[in-house]
C-alpha positions as CSV (number, residue, x, y, z in Angstrom):
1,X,32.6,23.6,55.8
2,X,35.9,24.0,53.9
3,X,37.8,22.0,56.7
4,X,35.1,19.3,56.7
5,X,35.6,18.6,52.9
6,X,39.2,18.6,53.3
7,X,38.9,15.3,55.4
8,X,36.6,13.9,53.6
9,X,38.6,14.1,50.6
10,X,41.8,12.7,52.2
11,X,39.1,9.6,52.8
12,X,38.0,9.7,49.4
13,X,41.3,9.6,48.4
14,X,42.6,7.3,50.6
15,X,39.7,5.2,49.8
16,X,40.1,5.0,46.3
17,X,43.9,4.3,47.3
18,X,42.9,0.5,49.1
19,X,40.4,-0.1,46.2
20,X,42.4,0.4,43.0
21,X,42.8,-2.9,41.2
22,X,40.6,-4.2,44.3
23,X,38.6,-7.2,43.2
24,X,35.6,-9.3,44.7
25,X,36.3,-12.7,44.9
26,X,33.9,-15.7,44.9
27,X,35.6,-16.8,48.3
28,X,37.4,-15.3,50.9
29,X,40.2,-17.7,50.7
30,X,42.3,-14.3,50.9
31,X,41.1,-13.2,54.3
32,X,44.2,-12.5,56.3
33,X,46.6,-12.8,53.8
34,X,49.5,-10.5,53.6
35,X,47.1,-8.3,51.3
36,X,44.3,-7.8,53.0
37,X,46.3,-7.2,56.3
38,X,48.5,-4.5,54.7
39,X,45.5,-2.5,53.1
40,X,43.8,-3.0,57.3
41,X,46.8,-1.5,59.0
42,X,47.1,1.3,56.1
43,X,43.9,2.1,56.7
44,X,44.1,1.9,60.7
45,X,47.5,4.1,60.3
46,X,45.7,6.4,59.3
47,X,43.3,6.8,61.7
48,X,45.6,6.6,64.8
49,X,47.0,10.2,62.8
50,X,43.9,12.1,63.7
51,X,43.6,10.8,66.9
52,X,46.3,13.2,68.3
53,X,45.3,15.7,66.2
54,X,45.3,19.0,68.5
55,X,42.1,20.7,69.5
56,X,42.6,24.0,68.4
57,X,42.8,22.5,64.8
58,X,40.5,19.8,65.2
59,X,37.2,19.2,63.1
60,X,34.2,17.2,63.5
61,X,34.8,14.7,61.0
62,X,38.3,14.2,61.8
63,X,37.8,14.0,65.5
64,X,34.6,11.7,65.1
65,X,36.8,9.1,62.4
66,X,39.9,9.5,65.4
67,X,37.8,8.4,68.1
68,X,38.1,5.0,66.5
69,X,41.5,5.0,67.2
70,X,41.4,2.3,69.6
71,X,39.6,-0.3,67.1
72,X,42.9,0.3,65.0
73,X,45.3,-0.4,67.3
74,X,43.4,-3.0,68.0
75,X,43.5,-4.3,65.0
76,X,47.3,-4.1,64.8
77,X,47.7,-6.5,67.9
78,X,45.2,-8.7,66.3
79,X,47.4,-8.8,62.7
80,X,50.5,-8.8,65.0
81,X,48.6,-12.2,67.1
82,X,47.9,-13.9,64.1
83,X,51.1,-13.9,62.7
84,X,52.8,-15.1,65.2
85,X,50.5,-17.9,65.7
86,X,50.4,-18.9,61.9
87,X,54.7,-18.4,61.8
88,X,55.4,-20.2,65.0
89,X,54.9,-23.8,63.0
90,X,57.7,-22.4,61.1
91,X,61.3,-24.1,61.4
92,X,63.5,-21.9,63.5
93,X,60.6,-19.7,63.7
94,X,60.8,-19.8,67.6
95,X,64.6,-20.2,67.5
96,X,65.0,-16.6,66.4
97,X,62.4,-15.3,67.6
98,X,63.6,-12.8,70.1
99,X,66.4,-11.4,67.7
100,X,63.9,-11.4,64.6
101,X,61.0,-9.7,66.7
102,X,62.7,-7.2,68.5
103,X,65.0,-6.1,65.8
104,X,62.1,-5.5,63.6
105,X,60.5,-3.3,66.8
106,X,63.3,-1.2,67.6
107,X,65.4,-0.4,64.8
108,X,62.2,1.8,63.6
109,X,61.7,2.9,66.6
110,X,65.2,4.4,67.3
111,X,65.4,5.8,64.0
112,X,62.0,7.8,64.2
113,X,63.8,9.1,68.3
114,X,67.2,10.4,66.2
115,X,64.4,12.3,63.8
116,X,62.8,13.6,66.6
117,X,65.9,14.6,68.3
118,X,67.4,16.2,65.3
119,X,64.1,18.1,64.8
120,X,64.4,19.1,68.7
121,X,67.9,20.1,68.2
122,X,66.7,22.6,65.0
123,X,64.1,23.9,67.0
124,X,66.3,24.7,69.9
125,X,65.1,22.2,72.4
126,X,68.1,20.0,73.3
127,X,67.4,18.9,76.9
128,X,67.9,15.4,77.5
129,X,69.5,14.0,74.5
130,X,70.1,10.4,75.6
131,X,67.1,10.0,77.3
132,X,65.0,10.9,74.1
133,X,67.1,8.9,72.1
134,X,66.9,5.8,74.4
135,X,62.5,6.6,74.8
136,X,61.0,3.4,74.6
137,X,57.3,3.7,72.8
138,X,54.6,2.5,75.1
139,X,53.1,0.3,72.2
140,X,56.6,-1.2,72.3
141,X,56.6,-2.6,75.5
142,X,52.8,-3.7,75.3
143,X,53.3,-6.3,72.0
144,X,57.0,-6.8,73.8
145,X,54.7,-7.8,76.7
146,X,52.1,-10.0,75.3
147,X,55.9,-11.4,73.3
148,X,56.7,-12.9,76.3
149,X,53.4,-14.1,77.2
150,X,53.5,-16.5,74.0
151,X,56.9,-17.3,74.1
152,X,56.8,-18.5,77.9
153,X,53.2,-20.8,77.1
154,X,55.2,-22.2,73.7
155,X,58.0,-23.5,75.6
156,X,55.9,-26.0,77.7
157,X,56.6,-28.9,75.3
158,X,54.3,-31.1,77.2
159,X,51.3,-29.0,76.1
160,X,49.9,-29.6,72.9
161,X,49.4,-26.5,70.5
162,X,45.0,-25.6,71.8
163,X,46.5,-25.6,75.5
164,X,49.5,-23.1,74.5
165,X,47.0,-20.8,72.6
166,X,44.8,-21.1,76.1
167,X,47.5,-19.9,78.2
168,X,48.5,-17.4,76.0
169,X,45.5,-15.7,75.8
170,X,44.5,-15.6,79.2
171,X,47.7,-14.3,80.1
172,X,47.2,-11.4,77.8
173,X,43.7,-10.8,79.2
174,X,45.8,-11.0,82.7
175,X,47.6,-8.3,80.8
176,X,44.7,-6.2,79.7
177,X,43.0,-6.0,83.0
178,X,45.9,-5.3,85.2
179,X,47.1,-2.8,82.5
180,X,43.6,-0.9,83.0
181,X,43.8,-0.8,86.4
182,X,47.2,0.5,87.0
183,X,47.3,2.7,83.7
184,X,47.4,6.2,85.7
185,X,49.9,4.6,87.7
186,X,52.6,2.8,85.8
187,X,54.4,3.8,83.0
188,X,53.5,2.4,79.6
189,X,50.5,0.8,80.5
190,X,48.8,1.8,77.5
191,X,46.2,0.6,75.4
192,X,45.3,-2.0,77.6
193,X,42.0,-2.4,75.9
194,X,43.6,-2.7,72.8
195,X,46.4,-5.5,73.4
196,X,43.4,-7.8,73.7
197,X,43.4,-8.0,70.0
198,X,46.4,-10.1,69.7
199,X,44.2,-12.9,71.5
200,X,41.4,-12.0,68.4
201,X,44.6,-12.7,65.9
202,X,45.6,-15.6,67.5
203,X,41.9,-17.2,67.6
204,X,41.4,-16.2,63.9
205,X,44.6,-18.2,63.1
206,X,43.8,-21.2,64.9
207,X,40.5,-21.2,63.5
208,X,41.3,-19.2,60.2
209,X,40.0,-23.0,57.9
210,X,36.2,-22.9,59.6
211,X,36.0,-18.9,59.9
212,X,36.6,-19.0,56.3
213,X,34.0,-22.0,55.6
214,X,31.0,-20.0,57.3
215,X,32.0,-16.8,55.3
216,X,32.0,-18.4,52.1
217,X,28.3,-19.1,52.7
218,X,27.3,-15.8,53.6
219,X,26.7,-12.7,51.2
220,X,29.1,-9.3,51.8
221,X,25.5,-8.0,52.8
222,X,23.1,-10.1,54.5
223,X,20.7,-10.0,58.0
224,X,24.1,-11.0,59.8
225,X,25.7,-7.6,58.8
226,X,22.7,-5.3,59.0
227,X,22.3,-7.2,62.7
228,X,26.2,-6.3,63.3
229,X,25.7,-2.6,62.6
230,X,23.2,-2.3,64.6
231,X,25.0,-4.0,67.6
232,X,27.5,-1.7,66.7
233,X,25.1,1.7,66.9
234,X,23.8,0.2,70.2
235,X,26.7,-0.9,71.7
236,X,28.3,2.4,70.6
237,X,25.4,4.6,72.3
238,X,25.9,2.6,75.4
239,X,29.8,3.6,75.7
240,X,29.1,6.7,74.8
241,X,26.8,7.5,77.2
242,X,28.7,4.9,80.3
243,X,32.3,5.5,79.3
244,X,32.6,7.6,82.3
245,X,31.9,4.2,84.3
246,X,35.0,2.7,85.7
247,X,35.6,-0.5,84.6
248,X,32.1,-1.5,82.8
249,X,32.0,1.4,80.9
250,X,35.9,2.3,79.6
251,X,36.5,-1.0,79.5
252,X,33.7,-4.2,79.3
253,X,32.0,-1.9,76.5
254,X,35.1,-0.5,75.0
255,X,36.0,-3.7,74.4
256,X,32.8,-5.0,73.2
257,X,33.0,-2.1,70.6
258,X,36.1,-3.0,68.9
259,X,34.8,-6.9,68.4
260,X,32.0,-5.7,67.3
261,X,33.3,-3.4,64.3
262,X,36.2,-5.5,63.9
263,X,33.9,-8.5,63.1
264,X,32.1,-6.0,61.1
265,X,34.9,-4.9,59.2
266,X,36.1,-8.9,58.5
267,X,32.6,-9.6,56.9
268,X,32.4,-6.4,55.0
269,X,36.4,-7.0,53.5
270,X,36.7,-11.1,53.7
271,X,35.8,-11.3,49.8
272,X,37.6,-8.2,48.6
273,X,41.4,-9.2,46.5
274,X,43.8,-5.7,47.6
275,X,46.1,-5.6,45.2
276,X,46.9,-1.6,45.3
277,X,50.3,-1.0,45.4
278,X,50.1,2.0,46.9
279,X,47.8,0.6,49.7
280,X,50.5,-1.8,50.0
281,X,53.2,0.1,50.2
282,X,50.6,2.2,53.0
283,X,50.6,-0.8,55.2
284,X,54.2,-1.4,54.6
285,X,54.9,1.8,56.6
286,X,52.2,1.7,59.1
287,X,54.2,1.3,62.0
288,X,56.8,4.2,60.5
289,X,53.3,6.4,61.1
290,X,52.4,5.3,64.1
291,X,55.6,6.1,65.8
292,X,56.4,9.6,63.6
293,X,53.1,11.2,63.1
294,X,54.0,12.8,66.6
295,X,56.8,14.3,65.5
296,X,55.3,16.1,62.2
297,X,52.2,17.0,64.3
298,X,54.3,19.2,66.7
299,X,56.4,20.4,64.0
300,X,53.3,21.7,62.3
301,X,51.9,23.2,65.5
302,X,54.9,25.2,65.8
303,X,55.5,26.2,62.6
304,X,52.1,26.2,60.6
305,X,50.1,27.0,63.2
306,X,48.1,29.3,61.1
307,X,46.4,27.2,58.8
308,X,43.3,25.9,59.0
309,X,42.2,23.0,60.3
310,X,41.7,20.5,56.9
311,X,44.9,22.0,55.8
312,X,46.7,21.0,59.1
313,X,45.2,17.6,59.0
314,X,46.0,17.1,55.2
315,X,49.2,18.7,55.6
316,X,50.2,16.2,58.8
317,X,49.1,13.4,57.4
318,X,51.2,14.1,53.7
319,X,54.1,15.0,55.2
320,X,54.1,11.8,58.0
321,X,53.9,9.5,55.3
322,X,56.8,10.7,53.4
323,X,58.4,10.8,56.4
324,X,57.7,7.1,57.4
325,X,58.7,6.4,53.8
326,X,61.6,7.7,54.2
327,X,62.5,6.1,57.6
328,X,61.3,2.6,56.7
329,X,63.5,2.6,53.8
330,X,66.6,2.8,55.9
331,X,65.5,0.9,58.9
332,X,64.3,-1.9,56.1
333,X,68.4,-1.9,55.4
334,X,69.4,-2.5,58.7
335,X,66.9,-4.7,59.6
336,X,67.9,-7.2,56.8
337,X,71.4,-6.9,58.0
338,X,70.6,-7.8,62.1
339,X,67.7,-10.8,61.4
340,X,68.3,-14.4,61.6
């Protein structure tokens, strides 16, 4: 019981964190602002921590919120989608892009492999330096990938701006499907369910005017989000029970799924103003977590081992955030100094 009110706490808390200063708003004219997408990928950051959580210090609550793990990432592609699609119209925009994008990818991402490294190297595990140094994160190559899908279909001048968006996204669903099928196979083929948010962003941004009209007729709760919970409690019974099913299962309904809360998450948040600074600041270093919560997680398997499981789960998730804090503060210098 202690260990199940330890997570619950870290929710409360992190809960109250997105909310402070949170105000409802008449409109949702701030859906996908920079606001509202910070406070989603803090939240989602989160998440992706207890997903890799260990078993032998895993509870209930922690592995039941983890499993969800895959509607975050999703979400990432999808913030990561639309703003690219909003930025593109941008001048120079797509004249930097490559230097702008993948500085802002890998500086972090090298950063957080010296930390691991120098944590290896304390520990007394020092086998393949440069390798681990050099370790490319598979969520790296996937947005890299579905980069260069929209950056090939924006340099047909001839098409105009619907047909790009078109050929973007079905390449990405290309993407998705042949990732699936060849993820036991190839390296970094991951998330492949996932990746298909960035074709979610990119819809929401070319449609972002008339989402937001039908939203600002519609209540935060109405029949249309008691009907999408329960598509998402039957939807999420079926996976449950056919995940095991190649193809339909771990991916048609896995897939269904995360469009299914995600919508449900959109109508829930469209008319809520974040203005949290902490929940800010949480979103600022969500992709810090996502590549360092690894790291403190096998640090605290080796070294506090003993604890129980809330503390362990509290414990990772304090300590990776300070962690990303302090990594995205010197990446955040260097990256100003390498952009366009």
């Amino acid at each position: 019981m202690i260990n199940e009110m330890c997570i619950l706490l870290l929710f409360v808390v992190l809960g109250g964190v997105l909310l402070y200063r949170a105000k409802i708003t008449d409109t949702c004219n701030d859906f996908f602002d920079k606001n509202w997408s910070l406070a989603l990928k803090g939240l989602c950051c989160i998440v992706v921590i207890l997903v890799h959580i260990p078993n032998e210090h895993s509870t209930r609550l922690q592995n039941m919120i983890g499993s969800f793990a895959f509607v975050a990432v999703t979400a990432f592609f999808m913030i990561s989608g639309y703003g690219l699609s909003v930025n593109r119209k941008r001048k120079g925009y797509m004249q930097h892009f490559w230097r702008n994008r993948m500085v802002t990818l890998i500086v972090p991402m090298l950063l957080t492999n010296i930390v691991a490294e120098a944590v290896n190297l304390i520990s007394g595990v020092a086998d393949h330096i440069v390798y681990n140094l050099l370790a490319v994160n598979g969520f790296v190559v996937m947005i890299t990938t579905c980069y260069v899908i929209f950056y090939i279909a924006y340099q047909f001048k001839s098409l105009n701006e619907h047909m790009k968006s078109i050929i973007t996204c079905l390449g990405i669903l290309v993407l998705s499907i042949l990732a699936f099928l060849f993820e036991k196979h190839i390296p970094f083929t991951v998330w492949p369910v996932p990746c298909l948010g960035f074709i979610y962003g990119m819809l929401i941004a070319d449609n972002r005017t008339q989402i937001i009209g039908i939203l600002n007729k519609q209540k935060i709760v109405d029949a249309k989000t008691i009907l999408l919970i329960l598509a998402s409690i039957v939807i999420g019974g079926g996976y449950a029970k056919a995940k095991h099913i190649f193809f339909w299962g771990d991916y048609v309904l896995r897939a269904c799924l995360a469009i299914v809360l995600i919508a449900l998450l959109i109508k829930i948040t469209a008319y809520i103003r974040f203005e949290s600074k902490a929940a800010l600041a949480l979103g600022t270093i969500s992709y810090e977590v996502y590549l360092s919560h690894v790291i403190v997680i096998e640090l605290f398997t080796s070294y506090c081992g003993s604890l129980n499981s809330g503390m362990y789960v509290v414990g990772v998730v304090v300590v990776t955030l300070v962690l990303s804090y302090i990594i995205h503060k010197v990446d955040q210098k260097i990256i100003v100094q390498l952009r366009a």
